[in-house]
C-alpha positions in Angstrom: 0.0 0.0 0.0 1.5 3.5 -0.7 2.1 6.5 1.8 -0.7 8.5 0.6 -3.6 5.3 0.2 -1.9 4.1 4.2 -3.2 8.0 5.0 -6.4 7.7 3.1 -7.3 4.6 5.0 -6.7 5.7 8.6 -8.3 9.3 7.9 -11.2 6.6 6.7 -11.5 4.6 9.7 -11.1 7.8 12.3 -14.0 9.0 10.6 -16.1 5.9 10.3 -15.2 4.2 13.6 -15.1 7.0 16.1 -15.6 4.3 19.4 -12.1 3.0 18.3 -10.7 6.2 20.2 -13.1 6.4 23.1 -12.4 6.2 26.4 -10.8 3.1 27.6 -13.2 0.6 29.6 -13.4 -2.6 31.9 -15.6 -5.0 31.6 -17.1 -6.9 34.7 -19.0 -10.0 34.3 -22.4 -10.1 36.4 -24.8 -13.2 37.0 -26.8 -11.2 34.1 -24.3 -10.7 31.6 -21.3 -7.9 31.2 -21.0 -4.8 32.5 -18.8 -2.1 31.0 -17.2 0.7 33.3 -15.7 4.1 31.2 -14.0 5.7 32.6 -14.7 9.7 31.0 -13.0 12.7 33.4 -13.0 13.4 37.3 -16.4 12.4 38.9 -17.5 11.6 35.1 -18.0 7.7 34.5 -20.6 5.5 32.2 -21.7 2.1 33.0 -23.3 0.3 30.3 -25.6 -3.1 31.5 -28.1 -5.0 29.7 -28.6 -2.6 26.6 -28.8 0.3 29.3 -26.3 2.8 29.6 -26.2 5.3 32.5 -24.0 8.5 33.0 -22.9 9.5 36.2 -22.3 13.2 36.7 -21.2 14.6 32.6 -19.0 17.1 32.7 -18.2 19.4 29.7 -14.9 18.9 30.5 -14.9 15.1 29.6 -14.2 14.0 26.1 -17.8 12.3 24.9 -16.6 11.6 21.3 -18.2 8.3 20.6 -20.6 7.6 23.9 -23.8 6.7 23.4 -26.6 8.7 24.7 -27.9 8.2 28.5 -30.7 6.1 29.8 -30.3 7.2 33.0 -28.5 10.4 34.3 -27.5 10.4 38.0 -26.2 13.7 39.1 -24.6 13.7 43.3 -24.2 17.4 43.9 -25.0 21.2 42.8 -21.2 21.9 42.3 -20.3 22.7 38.5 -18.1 19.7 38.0 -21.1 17.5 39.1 -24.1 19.0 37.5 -23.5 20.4 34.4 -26.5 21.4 32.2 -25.7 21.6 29.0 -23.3 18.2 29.1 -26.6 17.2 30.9 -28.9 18.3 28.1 -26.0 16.7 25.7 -26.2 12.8 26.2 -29.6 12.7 27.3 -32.1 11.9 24.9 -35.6 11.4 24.8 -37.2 9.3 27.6 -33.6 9.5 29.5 -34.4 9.3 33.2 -32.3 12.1 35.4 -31.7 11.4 39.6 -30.7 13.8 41.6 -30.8 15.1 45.2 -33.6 18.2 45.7 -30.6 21.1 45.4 -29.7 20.1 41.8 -34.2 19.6 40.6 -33.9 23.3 41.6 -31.9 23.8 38.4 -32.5 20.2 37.1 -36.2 20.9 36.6 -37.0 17.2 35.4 -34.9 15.4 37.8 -36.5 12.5 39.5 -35.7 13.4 42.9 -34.0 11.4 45.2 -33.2 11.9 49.5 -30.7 10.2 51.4 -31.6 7.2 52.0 -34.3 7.2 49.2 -34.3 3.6 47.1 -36.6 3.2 43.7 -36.5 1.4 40.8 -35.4 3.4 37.5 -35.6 2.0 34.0 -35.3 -1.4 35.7 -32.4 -0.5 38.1 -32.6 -0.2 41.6 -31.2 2.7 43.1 -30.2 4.0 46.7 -29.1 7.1 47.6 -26.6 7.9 50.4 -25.3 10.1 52.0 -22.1 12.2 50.7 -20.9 15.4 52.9 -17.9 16.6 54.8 -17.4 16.0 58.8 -14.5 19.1 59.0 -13.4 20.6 55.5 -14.6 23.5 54.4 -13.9 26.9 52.6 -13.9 28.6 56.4 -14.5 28.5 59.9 -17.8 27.1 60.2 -18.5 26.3 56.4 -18.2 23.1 55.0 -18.1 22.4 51.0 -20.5 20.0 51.3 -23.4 20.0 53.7 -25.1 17.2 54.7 -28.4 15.9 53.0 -27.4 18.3 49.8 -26.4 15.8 47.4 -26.2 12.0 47.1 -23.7 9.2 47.0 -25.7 6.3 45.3 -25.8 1.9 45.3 -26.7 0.7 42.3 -27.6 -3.2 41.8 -27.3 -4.3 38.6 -27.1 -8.1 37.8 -26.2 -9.0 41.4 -23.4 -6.9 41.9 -23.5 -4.0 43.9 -21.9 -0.5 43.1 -21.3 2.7 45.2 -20.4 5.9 43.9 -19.2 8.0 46.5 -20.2 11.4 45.3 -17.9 14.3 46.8 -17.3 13.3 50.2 -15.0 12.7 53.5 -14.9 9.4 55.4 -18.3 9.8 56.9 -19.8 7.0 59.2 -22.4 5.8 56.5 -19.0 5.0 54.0 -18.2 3.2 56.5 -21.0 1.3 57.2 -22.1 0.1 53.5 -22.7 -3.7 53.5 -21.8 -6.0 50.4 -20.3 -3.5 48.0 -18.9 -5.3 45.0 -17.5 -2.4 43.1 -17.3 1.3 44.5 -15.8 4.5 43.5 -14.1 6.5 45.9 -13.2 10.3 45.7 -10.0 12.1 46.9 -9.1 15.5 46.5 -7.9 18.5 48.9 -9.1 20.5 50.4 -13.1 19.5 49.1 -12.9 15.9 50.3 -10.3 13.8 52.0 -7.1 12.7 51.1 -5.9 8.9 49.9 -4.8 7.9 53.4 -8.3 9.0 54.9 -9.9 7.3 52.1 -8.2 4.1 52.3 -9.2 3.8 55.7 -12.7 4.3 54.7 -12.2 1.5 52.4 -10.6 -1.0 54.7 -14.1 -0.3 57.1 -16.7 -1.3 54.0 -14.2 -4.0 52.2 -15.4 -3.3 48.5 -14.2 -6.2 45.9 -13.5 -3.6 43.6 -12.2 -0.1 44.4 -11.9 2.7 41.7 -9.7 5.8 43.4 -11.8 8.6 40.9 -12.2 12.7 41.7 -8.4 12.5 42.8 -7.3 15.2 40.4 -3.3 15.9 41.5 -3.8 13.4 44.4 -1.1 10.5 45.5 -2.7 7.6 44.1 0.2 5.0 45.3 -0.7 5.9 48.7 -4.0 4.9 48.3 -2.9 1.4 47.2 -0.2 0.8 49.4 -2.1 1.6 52.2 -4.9 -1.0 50.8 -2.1 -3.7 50.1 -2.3 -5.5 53.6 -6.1 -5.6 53.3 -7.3 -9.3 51.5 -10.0 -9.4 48.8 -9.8 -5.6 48.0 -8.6 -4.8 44.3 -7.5 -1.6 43.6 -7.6 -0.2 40.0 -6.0 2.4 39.1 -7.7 4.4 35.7 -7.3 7.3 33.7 -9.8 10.5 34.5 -7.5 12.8 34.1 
């Protein structure tokens, strides 16, 4: 094949095969067939289950070339890099389902609403929300970045396996208390939530299969796993949001 037809073909298959250059994913096998976790940007992931797919907190920031549209939207807090509305109004489509706490259906108009502690059924998936907020940190004396009952962490069950994402959060007594978490996604970042030590510790308390160390933006990720290396039956894997 010559220089210019080599050219020709990859412009070709850029073009006609965009998903060959999205986002890198795992896939998990469930009692009910494959689930597929992508990774997108900071508290941005997409699990895809059954035919479903479900966004969790877009971000204009993230790079959507090549994601299919949402089925369900979940959205955990009112700050910008959480709930977005035009990435929002982006990959949903018609009939998408958004969740959210009552802070972010203030802006959110159509947002199914959803309290701590709160568990329906949507599109077929059964959803819990929990609770995300800080114990200490905030932006001063008195003030915390997130208060309690604002937004949502959430469990999702989806073909036997359970999944937590954490939302923005410290190592709050409700982390530590989750029961039978297969997979979970845990944030770390100063000053807004907690660093990797504090969230490793959080960690060792609800013994996940699976952890996911996302929202860590310039955070030490090695001291997340080496502080979770001792611990038996927790993975740790380490992906790119950033």
């Amino acid at each position: 094949m010559k220089r210019n037809d080599l050219t020709l073909a990859v412009i070709v298959l850029i073009v006609g095969c965009p998903w060959l250059f999205a986002a890198q994913a795992d896939t998990i096998e469930t009692a009910q067939g494959p689930l597929k976790i992508t990774p997108i940007k900071h508290a941005s992931l997409m699990l895809e289950f059954q035919g479903k797919v479900i966004h969790i907190d877009p971000w204009s920031q993230g790079d959507y070339s090549g994601l299919p549209k949402a089925d369900v939207i979940m959205i955990t807090d009112i700050h910008g890099d959480h709930m977005d509305p035009a990435k929002i109004n982006e990959v949903k489509k018609s009939g998408t389902v958004i969740v959210a706490p009552a802070a972010v259906a203030k802006t959110v108009t159509e947002a199914t609403v959803f309290n701590n502690g709160e568990s329906k059924t949507i599109a077929g998936i059964t959803i819990e929300a929990v609770p995300m907020y800080n114990l200490v940190r905030g932006p001063s004396q008195g003030k915390l970045f997130h208060d309690r009952g604002r937004g949502n962490g959430y469990v999702l069950a989806l073909g036997g396996k359970r999944i937590y994402i954490s939302g923005d959060t410290e190592c709050i007594p409700e982390m530590k208390g989750l029961k039978d978490i297969d997979i979970a996604f845990v944030c770390m970042n100063l000053p807004y939530t907690m660093p990797p030590a504090e969230a490793a510790e959080c960690v060792k308390a609800f013994k996940p299969k699976i952890v996911y160390p996302y929202h860590y933006r310039d955070s030490d990720l090695n001291v997340f796993a080496n502080a979770l290396k001792p611990e038996k039956g927790i993975e740790v894997r380490m992906r790119k949001w950033y």
